[in-house]
C-alpha positions in Angstrom: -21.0 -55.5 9.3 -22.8 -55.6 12.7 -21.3 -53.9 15.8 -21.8 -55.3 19.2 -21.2 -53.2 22.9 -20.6 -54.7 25.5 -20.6 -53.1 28.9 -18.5 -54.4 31.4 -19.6 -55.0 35.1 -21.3 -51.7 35.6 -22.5 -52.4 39.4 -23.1 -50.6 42.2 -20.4 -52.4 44.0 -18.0 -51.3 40.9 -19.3 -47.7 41.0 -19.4 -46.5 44.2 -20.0 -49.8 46.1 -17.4 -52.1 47.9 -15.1 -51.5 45.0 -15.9 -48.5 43.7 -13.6 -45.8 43.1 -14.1 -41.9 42.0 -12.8 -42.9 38.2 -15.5 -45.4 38.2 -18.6 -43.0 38.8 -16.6 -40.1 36.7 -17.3 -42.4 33.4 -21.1 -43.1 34.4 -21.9 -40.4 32.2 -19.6 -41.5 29.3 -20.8 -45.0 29.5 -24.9 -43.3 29.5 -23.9 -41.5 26.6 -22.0 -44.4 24.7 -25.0 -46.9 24.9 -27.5 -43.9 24.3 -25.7 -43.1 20.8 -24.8 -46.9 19.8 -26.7 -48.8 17.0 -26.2 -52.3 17.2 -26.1 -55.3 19.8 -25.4 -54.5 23.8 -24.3 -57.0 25.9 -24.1 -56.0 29.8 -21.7 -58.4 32.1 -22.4 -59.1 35.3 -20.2 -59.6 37.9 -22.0 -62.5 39.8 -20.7 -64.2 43.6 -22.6 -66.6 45.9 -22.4 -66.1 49.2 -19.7 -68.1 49.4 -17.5 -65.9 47.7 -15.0 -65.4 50.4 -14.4 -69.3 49.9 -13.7 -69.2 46.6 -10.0 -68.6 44.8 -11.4 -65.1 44.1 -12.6 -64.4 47.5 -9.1 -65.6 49.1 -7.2 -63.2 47.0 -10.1 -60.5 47.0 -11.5 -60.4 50.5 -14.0 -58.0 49.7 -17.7 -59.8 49.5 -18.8 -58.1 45.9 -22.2 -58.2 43.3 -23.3 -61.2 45.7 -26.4 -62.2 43.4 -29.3 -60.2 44.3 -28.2 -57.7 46.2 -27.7 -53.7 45.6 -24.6 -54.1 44.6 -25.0 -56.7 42.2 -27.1 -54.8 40.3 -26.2 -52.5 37.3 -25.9 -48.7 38.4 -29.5 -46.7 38.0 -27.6 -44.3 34.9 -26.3 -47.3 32.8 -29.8 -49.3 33.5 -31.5 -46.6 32.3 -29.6 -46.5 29.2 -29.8 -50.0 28.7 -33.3 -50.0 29.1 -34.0 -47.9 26.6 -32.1 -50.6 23.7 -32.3 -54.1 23.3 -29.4 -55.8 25.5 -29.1 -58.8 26.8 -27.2 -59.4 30.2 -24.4 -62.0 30.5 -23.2 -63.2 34.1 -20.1 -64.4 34.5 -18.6 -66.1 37.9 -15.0 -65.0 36.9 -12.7 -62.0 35.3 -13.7 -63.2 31.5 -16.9 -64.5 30.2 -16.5 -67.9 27.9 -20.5 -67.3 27.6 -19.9 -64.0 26.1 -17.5 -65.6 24.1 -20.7 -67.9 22.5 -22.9 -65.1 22.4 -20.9 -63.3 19.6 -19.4 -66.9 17.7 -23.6 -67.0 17.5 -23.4 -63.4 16.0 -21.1 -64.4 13.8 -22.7 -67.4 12.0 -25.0 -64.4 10.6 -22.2 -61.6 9.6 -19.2 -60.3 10.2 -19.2 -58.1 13.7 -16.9 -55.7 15.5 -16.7 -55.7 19.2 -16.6 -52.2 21.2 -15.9 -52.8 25.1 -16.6 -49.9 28.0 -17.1 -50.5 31.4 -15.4 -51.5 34.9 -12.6 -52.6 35.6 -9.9 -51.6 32.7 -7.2 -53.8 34.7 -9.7 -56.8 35.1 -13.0 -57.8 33.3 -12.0 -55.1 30.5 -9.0 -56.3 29.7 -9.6 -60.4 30.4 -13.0 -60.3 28.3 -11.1 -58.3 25.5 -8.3 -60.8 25.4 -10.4 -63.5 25.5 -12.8 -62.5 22.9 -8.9 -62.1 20.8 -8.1 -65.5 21.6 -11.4 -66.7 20.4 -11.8 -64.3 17.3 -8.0 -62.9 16.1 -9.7 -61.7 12.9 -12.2 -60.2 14.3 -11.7 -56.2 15.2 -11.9 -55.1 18.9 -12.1 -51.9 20.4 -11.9 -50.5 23.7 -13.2 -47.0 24.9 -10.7 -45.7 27.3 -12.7 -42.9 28.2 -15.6 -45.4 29.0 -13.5 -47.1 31.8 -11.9 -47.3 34.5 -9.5 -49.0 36.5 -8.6 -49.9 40.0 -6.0 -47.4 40.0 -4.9 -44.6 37.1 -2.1 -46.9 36.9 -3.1 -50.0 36.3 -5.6 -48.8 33.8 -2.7 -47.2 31.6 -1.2 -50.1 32.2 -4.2 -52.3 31.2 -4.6 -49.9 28.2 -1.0 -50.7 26.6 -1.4 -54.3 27.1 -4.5 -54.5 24.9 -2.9 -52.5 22.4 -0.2 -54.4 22.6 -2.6 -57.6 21.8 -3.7 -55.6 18.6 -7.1 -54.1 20.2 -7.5 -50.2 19.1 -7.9 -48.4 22.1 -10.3 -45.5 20.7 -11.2 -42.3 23.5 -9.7 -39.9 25.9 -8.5 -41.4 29.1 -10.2 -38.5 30.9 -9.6 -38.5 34.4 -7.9 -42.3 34.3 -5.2 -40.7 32.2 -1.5 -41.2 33.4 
């Protein structure tokens, strides 16, 4: 059976960026480790705006101009980079919460052998949990995990929250919450 990371929108602007929160740069070093020690196929999401952002649904609801293509703060943070440079991974943007391409990348897997999916990344109450219920939607079968102590949320709250809700969906949450804990 193949295994398959993916690493959710680890940006600047996710870290310590526009959105970036004090959870989100306390799992950089979880997330380094995660991808360091994992055998098997990385994908890396990225969170990618025009600059028209503020124009789109997302922008009205989020006002905050975020992983605008090219910029700093599009990028993935040095740490995770790093890591990923040192495997084969292939990134993945995605103009939305959830990734339908990412959802083809691993039905493409999967016409050569069974997989498992492991998720980590940014943010537990968003990307996290849309790509991980998407990915369920697409592949009920199939088994998903999610890292809680490689993510983060907006708030502690909401990435409990977010947390219960996948397991509620019948994805194993695996890790310590750490810091994102209730």
């Amino acid at each position: 059976m193949g295994k398959v990371l993916i690493v959710v929108d680890m940006q600047n602007d996710f870290v310590d960026g526009a959105l970036g929160t004090k959870e989100a740069v306390g799992i950089v070093d979880n997330v380094t480790a995660k991808i360091s020690g994992f055998e098997g196929r990385i994908f890396a999401t990225l969170d990618t705006h025009g600059p028209d952002y503020l124009e789109t649904a997302e922008g009205k609801m989020l006002p905050v101009p975020h992983c605008i293509r090219e910029t700093e703060g599009w990028m993935l943070n040095a740490k995770v980079l790093q890591a990923l440079a040192e495997k084969e991974y292939k990134a993945v943007e995605k103009k939305t919460f959830g990734s339908t391409d990412l959802v083809d990348e691993i039905r493409e897997l999967r016409k050569k052998e069974e997989v498992e999916v492991e998720l980590i990344g940014l943010c537990t109450d968003i990307c996290v949990v849309s790509n991980a219920l998407l990915l369920k939607a697409y592949f009920p079968e199939m088994k998903i995990s999610v890292d809680a102590g490689c993510c983060a949320g907006v708030t502690p709250g909401s990435h409990s929250a977010a947390l219960e809700t996948m397991k509620m969906c019948q994805i194993d949450i695996v890790g310590e919450q750490g810091a994102q804990g209730d």
